[in-house]
matplotlib code that plots the C-alpha trace (Angstrom):
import matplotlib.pyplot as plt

x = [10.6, 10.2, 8.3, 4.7, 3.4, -0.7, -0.7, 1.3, 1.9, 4.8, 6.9, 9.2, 9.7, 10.1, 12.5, 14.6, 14.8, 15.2, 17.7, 20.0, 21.2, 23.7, 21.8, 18.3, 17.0, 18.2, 17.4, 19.5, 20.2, 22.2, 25.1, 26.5, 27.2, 23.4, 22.1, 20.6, 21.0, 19.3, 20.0, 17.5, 17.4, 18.1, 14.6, 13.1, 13.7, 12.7, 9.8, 8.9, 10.2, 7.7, 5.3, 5.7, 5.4, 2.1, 0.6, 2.0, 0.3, -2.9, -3.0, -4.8, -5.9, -8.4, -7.5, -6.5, -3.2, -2.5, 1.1, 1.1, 4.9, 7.0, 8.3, 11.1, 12.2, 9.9, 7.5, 7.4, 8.4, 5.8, 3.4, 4.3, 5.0, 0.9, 0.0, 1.8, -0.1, -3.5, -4.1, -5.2, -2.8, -4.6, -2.1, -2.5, -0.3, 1.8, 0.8, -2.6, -3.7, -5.1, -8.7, -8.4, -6.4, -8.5, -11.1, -9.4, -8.5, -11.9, -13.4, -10.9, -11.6, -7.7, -6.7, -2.5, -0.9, 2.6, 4.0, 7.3, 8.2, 7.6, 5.3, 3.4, 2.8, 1.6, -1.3, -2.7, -2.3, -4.4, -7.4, -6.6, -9.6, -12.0, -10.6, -12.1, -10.9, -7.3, -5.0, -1.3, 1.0, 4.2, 6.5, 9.7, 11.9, 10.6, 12.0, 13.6, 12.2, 8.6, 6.0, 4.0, 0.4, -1.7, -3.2, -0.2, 0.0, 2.2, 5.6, 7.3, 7.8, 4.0, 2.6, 0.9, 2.1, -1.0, -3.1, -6.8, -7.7, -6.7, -9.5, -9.7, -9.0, -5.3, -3.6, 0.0, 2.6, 6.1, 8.9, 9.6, 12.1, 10.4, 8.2, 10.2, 12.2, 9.3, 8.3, 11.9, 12.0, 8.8, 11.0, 13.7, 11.2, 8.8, 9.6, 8.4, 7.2, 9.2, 7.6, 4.0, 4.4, 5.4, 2.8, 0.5, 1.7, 1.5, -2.8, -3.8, -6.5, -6.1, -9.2, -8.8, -8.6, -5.0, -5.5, -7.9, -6.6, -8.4, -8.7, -7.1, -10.4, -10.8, -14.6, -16.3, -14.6, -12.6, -13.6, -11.8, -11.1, -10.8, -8.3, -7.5, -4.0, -5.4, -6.1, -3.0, -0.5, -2.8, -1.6, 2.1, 2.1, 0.7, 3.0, 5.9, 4.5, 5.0, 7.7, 11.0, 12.9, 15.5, 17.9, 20.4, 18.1, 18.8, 15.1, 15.2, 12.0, 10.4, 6.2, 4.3, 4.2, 0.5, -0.1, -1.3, 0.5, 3.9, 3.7, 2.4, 5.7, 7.6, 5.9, 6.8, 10.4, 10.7, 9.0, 11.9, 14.4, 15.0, 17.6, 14.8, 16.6, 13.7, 15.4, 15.8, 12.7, 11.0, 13.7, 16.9, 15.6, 18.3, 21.1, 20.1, 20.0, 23.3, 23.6, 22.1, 22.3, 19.1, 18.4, 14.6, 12.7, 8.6, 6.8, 4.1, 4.0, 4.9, 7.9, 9.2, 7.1, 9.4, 12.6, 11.6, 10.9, 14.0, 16.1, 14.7, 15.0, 18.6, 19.0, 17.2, 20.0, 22.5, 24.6, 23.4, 25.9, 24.8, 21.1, 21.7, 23.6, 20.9, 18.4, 20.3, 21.0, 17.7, 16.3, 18.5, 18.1, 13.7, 14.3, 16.2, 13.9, 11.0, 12.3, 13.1, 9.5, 7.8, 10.5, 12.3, 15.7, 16.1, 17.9, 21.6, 22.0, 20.6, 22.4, 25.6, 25.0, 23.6, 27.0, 28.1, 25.1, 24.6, 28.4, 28.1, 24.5, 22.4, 24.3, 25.0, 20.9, 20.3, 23.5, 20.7, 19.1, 22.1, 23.4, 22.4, 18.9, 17.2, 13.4, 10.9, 7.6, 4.7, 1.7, -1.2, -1.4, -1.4, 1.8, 2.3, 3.2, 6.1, 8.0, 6.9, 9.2, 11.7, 12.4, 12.3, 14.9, 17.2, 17.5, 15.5, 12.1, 9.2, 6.6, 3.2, 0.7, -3.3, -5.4, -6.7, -6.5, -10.3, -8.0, -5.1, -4.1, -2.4, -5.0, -2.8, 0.5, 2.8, 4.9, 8.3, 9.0, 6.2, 4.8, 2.9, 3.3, -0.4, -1.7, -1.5, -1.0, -3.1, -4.7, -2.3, -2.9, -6.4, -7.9, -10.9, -11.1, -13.9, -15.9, -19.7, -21.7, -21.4, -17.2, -16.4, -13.9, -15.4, -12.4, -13.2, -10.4, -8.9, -7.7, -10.8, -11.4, -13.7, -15.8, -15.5, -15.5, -18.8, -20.1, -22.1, -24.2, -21.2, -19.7, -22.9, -22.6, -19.3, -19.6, -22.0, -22.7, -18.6, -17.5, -15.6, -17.3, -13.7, -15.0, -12.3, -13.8, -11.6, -11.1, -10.3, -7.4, -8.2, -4.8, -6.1, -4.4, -6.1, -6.2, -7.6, -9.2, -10.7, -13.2, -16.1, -17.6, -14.9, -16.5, -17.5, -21.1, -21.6, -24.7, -25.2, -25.2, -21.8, -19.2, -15.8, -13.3, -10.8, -7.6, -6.4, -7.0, -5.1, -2.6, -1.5, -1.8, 1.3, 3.1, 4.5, 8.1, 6.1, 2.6, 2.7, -1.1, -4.1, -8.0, -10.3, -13.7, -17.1, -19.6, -22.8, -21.2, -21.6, -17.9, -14.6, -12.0, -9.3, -7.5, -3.4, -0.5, 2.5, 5.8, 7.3, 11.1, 10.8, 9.6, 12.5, 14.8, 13.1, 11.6, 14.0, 10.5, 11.8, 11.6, 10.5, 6.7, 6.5, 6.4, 4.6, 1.8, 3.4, 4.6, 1.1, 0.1, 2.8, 1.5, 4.9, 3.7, 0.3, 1.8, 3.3, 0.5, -1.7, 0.4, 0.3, -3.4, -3.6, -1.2, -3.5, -7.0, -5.8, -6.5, -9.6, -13.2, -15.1, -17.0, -13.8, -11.5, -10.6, -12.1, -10.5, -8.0, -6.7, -3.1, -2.9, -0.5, 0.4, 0.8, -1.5, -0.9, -1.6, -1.8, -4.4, -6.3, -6.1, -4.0, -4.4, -1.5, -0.6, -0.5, -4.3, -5.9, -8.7, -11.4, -14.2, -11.4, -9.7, -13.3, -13.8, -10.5, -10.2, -13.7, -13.5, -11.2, -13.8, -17.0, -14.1, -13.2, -17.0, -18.0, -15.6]
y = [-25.3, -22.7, -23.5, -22.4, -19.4, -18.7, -14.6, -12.1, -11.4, -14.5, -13.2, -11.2, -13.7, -15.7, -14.3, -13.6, -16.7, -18.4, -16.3, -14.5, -12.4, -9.0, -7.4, -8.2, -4.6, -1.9, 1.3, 3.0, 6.8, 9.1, 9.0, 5.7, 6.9, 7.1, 3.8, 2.5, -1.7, -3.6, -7.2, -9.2, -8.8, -5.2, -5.5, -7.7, -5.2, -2.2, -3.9, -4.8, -1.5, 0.0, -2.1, -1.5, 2.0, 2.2, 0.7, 3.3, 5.7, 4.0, 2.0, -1.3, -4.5, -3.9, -0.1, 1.1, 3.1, 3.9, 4.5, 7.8, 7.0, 6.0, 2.4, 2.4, 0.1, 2.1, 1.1, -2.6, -1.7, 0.5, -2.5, -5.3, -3.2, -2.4, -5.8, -8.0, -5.7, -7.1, -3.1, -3.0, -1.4, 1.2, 1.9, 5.7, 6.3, 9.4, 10.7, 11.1, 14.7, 16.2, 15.4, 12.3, 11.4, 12.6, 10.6, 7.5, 8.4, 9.4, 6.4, 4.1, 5.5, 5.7, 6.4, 6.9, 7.9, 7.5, 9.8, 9.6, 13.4, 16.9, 16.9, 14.1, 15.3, 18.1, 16.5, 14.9, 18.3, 20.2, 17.3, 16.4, 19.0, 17.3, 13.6, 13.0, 9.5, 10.6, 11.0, 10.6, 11.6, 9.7, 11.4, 9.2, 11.9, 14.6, 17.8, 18.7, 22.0, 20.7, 22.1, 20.3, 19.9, 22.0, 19.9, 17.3, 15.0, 14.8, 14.1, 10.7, 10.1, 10.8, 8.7, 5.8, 2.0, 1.1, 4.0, 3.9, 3.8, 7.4, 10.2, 14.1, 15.3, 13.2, 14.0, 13.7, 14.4, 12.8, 11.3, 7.5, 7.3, 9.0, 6.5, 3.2, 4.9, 4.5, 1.2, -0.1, 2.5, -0.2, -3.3, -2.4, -1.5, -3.6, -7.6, -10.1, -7.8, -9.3, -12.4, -11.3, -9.5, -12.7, -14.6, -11.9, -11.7, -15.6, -15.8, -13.1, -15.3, -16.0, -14.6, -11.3, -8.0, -7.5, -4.6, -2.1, -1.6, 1.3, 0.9, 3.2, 3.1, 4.5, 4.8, 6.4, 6.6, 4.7, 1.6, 0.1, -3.6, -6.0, -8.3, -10.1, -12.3, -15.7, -14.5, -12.5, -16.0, -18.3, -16.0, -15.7, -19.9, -20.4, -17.9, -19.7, -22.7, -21.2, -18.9, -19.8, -17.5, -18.2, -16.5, -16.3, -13.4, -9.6, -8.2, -4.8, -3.0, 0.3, -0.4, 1.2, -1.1, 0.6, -1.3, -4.7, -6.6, -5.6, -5.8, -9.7, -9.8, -8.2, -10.4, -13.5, -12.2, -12.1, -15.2, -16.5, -14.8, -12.7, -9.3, -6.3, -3.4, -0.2, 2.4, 5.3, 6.8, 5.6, 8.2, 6.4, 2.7, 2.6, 3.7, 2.0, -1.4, -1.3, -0.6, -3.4, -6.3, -8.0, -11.2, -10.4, -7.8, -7.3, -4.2, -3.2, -3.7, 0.2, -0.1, -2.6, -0.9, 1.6, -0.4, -2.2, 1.1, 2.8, -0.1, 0.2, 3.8, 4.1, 1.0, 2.9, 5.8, 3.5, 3.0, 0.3, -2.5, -2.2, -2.2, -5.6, -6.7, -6.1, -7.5, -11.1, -11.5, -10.9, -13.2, -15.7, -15.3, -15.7, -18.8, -20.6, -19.0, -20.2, -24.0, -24.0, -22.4, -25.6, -27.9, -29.1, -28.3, -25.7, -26.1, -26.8, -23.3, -21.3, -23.4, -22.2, -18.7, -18.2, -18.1, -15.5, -13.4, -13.5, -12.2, -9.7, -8.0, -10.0, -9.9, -6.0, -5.5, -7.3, -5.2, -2.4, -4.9, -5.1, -8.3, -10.7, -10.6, -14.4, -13.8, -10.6, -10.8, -8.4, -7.7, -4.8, -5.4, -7.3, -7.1, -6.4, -9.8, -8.5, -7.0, -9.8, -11.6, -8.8, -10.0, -13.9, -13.1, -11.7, -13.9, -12.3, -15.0, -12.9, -14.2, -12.5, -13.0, -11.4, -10.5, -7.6, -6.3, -8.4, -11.6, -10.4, -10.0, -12.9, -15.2, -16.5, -17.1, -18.1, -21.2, -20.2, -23.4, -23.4, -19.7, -18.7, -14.8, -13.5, -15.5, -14.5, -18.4, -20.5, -20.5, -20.6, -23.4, -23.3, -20.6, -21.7, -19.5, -19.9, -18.0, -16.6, -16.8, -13.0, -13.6, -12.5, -14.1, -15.3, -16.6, -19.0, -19.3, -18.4, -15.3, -13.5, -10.6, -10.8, -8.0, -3.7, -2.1, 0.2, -1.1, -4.4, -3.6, -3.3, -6.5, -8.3, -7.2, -8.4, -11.6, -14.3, -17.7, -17.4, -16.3, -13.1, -11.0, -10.0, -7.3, -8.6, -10.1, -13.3, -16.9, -19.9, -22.5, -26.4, -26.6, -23.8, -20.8, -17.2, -14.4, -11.1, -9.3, -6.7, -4.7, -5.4, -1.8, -0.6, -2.4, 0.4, 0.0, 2.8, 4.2, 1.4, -0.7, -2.5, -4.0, -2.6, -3.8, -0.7, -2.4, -4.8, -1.9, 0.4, -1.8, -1.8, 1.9, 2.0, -0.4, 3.1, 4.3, 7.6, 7.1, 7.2, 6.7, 5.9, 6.2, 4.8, 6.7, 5.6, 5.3, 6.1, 7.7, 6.9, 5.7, 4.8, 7.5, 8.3, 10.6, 9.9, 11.6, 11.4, 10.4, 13.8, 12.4, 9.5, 12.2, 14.7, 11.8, 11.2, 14.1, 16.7, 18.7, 21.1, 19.2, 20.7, 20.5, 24.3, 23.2, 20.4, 22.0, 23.1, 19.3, 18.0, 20.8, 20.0, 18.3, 16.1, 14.7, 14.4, 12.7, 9.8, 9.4, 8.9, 6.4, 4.3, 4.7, 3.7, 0.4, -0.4, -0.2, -2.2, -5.1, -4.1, -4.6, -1.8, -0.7, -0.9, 1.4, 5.1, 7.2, 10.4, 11.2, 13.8, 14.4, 15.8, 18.5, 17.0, 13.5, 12.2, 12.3, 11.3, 14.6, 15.5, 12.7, 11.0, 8.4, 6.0, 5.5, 2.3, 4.0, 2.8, 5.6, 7.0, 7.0, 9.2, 11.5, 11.6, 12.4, 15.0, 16.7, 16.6, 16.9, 20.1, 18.2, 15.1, 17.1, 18.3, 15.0, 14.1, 17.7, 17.0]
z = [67.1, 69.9, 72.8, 72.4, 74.3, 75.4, 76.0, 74.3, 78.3, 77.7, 75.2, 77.0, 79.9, 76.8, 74.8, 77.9, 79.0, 75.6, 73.7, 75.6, 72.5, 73.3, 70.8, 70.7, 69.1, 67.9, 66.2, 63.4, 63.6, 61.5, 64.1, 64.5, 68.0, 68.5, 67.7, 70.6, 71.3, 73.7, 74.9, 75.4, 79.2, 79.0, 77.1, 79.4, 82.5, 80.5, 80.1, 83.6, 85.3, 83.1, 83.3, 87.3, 86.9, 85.2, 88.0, 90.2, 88.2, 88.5, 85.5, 86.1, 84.3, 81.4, 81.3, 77.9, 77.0, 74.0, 71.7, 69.6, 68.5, 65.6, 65.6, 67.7, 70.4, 73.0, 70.9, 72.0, 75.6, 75.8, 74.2, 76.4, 79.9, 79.5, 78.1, 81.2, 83.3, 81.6, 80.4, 76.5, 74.1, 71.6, 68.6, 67.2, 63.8, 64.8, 61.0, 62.4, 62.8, 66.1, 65.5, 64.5, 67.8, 69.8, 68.1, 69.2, 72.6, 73.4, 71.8, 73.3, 77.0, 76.9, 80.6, 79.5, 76.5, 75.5, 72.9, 71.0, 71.6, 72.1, 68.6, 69.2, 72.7, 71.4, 69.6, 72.7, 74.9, 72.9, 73.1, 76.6, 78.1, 76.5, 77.4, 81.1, 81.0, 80.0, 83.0, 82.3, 79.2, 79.2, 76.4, 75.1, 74.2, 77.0, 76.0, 79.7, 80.0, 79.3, 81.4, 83.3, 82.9, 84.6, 87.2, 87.4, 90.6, 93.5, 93.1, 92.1, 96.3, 96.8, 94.1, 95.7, 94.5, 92.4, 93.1, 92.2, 88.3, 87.1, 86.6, 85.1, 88.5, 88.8, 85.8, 85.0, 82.6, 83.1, 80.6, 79.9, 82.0, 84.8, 84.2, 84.7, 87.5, 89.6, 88.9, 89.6, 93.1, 93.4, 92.7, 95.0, 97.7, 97.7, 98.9, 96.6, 93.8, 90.9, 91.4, 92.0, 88.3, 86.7, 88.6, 87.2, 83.9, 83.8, 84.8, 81.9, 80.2, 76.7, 75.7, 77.2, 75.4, 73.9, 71.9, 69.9, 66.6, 64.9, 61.2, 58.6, 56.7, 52.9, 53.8, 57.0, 60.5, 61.7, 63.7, 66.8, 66.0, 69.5, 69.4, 72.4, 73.5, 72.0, 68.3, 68.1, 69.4, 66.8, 64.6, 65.5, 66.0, 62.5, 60.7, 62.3, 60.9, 57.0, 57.3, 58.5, 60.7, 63.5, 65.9, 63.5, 61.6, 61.1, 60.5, 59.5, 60.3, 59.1, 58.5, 61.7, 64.1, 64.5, 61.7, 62.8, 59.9, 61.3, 65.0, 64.4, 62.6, 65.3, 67.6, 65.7, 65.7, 69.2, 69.9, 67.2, 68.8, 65.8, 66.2, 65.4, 63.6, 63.6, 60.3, 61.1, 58.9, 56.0, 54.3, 55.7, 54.5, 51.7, 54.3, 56.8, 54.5, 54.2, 58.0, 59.2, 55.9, 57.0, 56.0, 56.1, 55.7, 55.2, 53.4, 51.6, 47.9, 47.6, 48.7, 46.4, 43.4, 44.4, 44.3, 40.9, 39.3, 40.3, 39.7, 36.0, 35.5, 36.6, 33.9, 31.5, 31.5, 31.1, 28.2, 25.4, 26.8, 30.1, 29.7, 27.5, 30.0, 32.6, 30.5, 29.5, 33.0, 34.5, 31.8, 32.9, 36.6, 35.7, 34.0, 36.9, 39.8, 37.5, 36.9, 40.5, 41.8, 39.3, 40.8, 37.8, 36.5, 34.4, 31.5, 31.2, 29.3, 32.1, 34.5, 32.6, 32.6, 36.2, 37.9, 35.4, 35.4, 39.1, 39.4, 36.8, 37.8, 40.3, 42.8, 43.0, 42.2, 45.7, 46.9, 47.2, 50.2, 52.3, 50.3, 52.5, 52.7, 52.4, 51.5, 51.8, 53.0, 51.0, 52.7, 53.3, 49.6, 46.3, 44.6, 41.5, 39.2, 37.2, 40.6, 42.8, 39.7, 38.9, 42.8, 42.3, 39.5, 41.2, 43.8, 46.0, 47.0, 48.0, 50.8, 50.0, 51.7, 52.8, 55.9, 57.7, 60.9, 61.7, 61.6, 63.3, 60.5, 58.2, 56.5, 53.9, 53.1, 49.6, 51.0, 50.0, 48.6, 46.3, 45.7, 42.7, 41.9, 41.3, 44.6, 48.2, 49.0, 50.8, 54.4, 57.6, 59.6, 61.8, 59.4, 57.2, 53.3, 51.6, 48.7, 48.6, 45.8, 45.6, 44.8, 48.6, 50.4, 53.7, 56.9, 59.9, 62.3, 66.1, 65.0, 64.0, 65.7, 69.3, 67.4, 66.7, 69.6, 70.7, 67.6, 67.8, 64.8, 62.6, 63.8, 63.5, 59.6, 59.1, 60.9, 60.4, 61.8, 62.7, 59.3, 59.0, 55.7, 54.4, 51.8, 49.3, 46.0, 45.1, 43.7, 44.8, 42.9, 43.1, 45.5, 47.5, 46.3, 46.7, 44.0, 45.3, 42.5, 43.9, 47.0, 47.2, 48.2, 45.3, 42.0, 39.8, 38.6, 35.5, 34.0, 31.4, 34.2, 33.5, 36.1, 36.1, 38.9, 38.9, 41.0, 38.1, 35.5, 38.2, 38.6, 35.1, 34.8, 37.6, 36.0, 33.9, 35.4, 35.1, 36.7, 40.9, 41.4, 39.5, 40.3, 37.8, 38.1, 36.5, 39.3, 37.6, 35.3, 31.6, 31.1, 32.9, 33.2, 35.3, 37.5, 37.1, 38.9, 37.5, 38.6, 38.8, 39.6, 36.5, 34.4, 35.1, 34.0, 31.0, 29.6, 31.5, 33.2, 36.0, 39.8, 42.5, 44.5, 43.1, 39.2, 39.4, 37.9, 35.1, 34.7, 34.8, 31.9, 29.7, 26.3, 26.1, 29.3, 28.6, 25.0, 27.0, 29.8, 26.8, 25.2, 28.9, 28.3, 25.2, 25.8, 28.9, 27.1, 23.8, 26.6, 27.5, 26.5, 25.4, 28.8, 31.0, 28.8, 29.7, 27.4, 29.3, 32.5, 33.9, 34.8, 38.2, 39.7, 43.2, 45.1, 47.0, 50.5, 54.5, 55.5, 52.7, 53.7, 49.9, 51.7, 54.7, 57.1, 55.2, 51.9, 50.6, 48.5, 50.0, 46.7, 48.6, 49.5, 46.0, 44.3, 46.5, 46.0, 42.8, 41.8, 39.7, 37.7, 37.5, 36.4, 33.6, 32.5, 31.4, 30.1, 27.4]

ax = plt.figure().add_subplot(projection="3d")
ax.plot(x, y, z, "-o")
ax.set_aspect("equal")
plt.show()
């Protein structure tokens, strides 16, 4: 086991020292010529340099500077050279749109930004008058004929070394490197100063302020959850504890790392020693599997939805020997994963046929992951039952597990050597699950959050007498397993008074190759109904409907589509009671979306913002 860290300040001293890999992260690009690699103490003085030159631009400890970028490996650089500084890192998701960054820097007191490029940059120049706080722009990819801001400081010579914290009157916009070049002019200058920054890094108090994550939200603005170093290691020390990764691991990773689910991962990876490979773009994840072959990988339940449903469509085309031929050896490969999940042996006859079928068709299905990938991790999300085993079939063992960003975030995990598809596992080690009366699930535990930030009403809602209110409405198993069944603020309460939990119903809808999304709607409304939107690529396949964003609504009004959308509904509410079937839906001509709002940066639908949208097509549904 890796020695044990206290701040988040160690890990790059950490993974330094410990594993002194030639490639310790890298990031994929469409020319191979491109890709950028650093070693682990290329990473490690990147880090420092930087670090080392936000103090000479006045950055101090408990300041807050926040990332607008993509993940990339400036990304963590960035992270680490403000948190062994004792600054607070404020993540910003670079889909966010103007207002709402400014939102968050102004909130945050942000006294640095650093952006991924010219279009991100761009976002926090046009806020930046009415930021007093905000003094310095750092841009990644700097566009070399970028002007400068209008009141921009003295040069690099005339900076002082630490100067006094930044305000509207000092401000500066400079590049990344720029950046770092100063702080290593300081190293070189400066007697002593490499070890006064470890010394430095080595006193930040556990129970300092790490980071302010603000929260996607699907309800009301978005609130700025404190996290400080302590939470975030009892987090990293306890995933270690449940999921096995080592130095020997390829991670390939392409979730924001504003999201707090995967920069706990990457953290754990680098406490691990793990390689980090950052794809290109959510767009480039199937090239740049077979780039890197990772042996682990983590996502949201989207992206393997995704993978499950295309995987099955392209099957679906095939000719009648092939789809059999599928079908026999993924039956074969569920039997031996299930036997093996219940520890027993599976029969003799599956044990015959599972070298054969895994030659034959298993083993090019998990070609589309590189080949050589040893388990997944699902989070953000439940996952679906039937992919989480579509997955477990094909050889392919899938770690899901559930938190929040409150809890920094990972409450639960499925032990990989006893999972049960349905669950999110059971509690990490230090955290406390329990369930209200009311069907909440309540957490206890050193990695609940120290509170929202500017908002000591809100937390005091949220967390009583030390438990964390999760807002999640699920059950507990005699051997501690959790099912999530559903939000609490999302339960569905209709005119006759009745109950409906819309997730599991919504779940099933999407379980259809040719439905994307589904809302369930009902709220005080005298029945359930629903708003779908299709799957405009699975529908071209099957029904030959013309692609294209331009004829989607023509796909959405076509009675052959509305034909087989009703048949999904009909299959769905056959296994329902009366109050919780659709009684109408409504096929919708366009995607929902992050820049529409209908979507949060991690993919969660946005209800409030769906009604509104589409809310024409609502009052339609119940004047019929």
């Amino acid at each position: 086991m890796a020695e044990e860290i206290r701040t988040l300040a160690d890990l790059p001293f950490h993974v330094s020292g410990r594993y002194p890999k030639s490639v310790l992260i890298r990031r994929c690009r469409a020319e191979a010529a491109d890709v950028t690699e650093l070693s682990s103490r290329e990473f490690f003085e990147q880090v420092r340099d930087l670090s080392l030159g936000l103090g000479a631009l006045g950055v101090e400890a408990g300041d807050r500077v926040a990332i607008l970028s993509e993940s990339r490996p400036e990304w963590l650089i960035a992270d680490y050279a403000a948190l062994t500084r004792g600054a607070v890192t404020v993540p910003i998701y670079p889909t966010l749109p103007e207002a709402q960054v400014r939102y968050i820097l102004a909130d945050s007191g942000a006294c640095a930004v650093v952006a991924s490029d010219e279009s991100q940059a761009a976002k926090v120049r046009a806020v930046w008058p009415e930021l007093p706080e905000l003094a310095v722009l750092i841009v990644v990819d700097r566009a070399p004929d970028a002007a400068p801001s209008a009141d921009a400081a003295p040069s690099a010579n005339a900076a002082p070394a630490d100067a006094a914290a930044p305000t509207a009157a000092r401000r500066e916009e400079l590049g990344l490197v720029d950046a770092a070049a100063r702080g290593h002019r300081r190293l070189m200058d400066e007697e002593g100063l490499g070890r006064m920054y470890k010394e430095a890094a080595a006193a930040i108090p556990a129970d300092r302020l790490a980071t302010i994550i603000y929260t996607s939200g699907t309800t009301g603005e978005p609130k700025g959850v404190m996290l400080s170093h302590g939470n975030i290691v009892s987090n990293i020390l306890a995933s270690d504890s449940v999921i096995s990764v080592t130095d020997d691991d390829d991670a390939l990773s392409f979730l924001p790392l504003s999201h707090a689910f995967e920069r706990m991962v990457c953290c754990l990876y680098l406490y691990k020693g793990v390689t980090i490979s950052f794809a290109e773009s959510l767009d480039t994840i199937a090239r740049d599997l077979q780039g890197v072959r990772p042996t682990t990988l983590t996502g949201v339940p989207r992206v393997y939805e995704k993978l499950h449903a295309r995987i099955h469509d392209a099957v679906a085309q095939a000719p009648a020997v092939r789809r059999a031929l599928f079908h026999w050896a993924l039956g074969v490969g569920g039997a031996a994963s299930r036997a093996a999940r219940a520890g027993r042996r599976a029969p003799l006859t599956t044990r015959l046929q599972l070298a054969p079928a895994t030659r034959l068709v298993l083993s090019k299905v998990r070609e589309r992951l590189g080949g050589r990938v040893r388990f997944v991790v699902s989070g953000s999300a439940p996952l679906d039952v039937p992919v989480a085993e579509f997955l477990f079939a094909i050889g392919v063992p899938v770690v899901e597990g559930y938190g929040l960003t409150e809890t920094a975030p990972v409450l639960t995990v499925n032990p990989l050597e006893a999972p049960r598809p349905g669950s999110v596992g059971v509690a990490v080690p230090g955290v406390e699950i329990r369930i209200a009366a009311d069907g909440e699930i309540l957490a206890r535990g050193p990695n609940v959050m120290q509170g929202y930030y500017h908002k000591p009403e809100a937390t005091a809602e949220v967390i009583v007498d030390g438990w964390f209110h999760t807002g999640d409405i699920g059950r507990l198993d005699d051997d501690g397993y959790l099912t999530i069944t559903d939000r609490k603020k999302e339960i569905i309460v209709t005119a006759g008074g009745k109950n409906v939990a819309p997730t599991p119903i919504e779940a099933e809808l999407k379980r259809s190759p040719i439905v994307a999304e589904a809302v369930l709607i009902g709220n005080r409304r005298p029945c359930i109904t629903a708003l779908l939107v299709p799957d405009f690529d699975a529908l071209a396949h099957e029904l030959g409907t013309p692609a294209g964003a331009e004829a989607r609504e023509e796909v959405a009004g076509r009675s052959d589509v509305k034909e087989r959308l009703e048949a999904v509904v009909a299959a769905v509410n056959a296994d329902l009671p009366r109050h919780e079937q659709i009684k109408e839906f409504a096929a919708l001509p366009a995607e929902f979306g992050i820049a529409t709002g209908e979507l949060t940066p991690t993919l969660k639908v946005k209800r409030r913002v769906v009604e509104e949208r589409w809310g024409d097509q609502i009052e339609a549904l119940y004047a019929q």
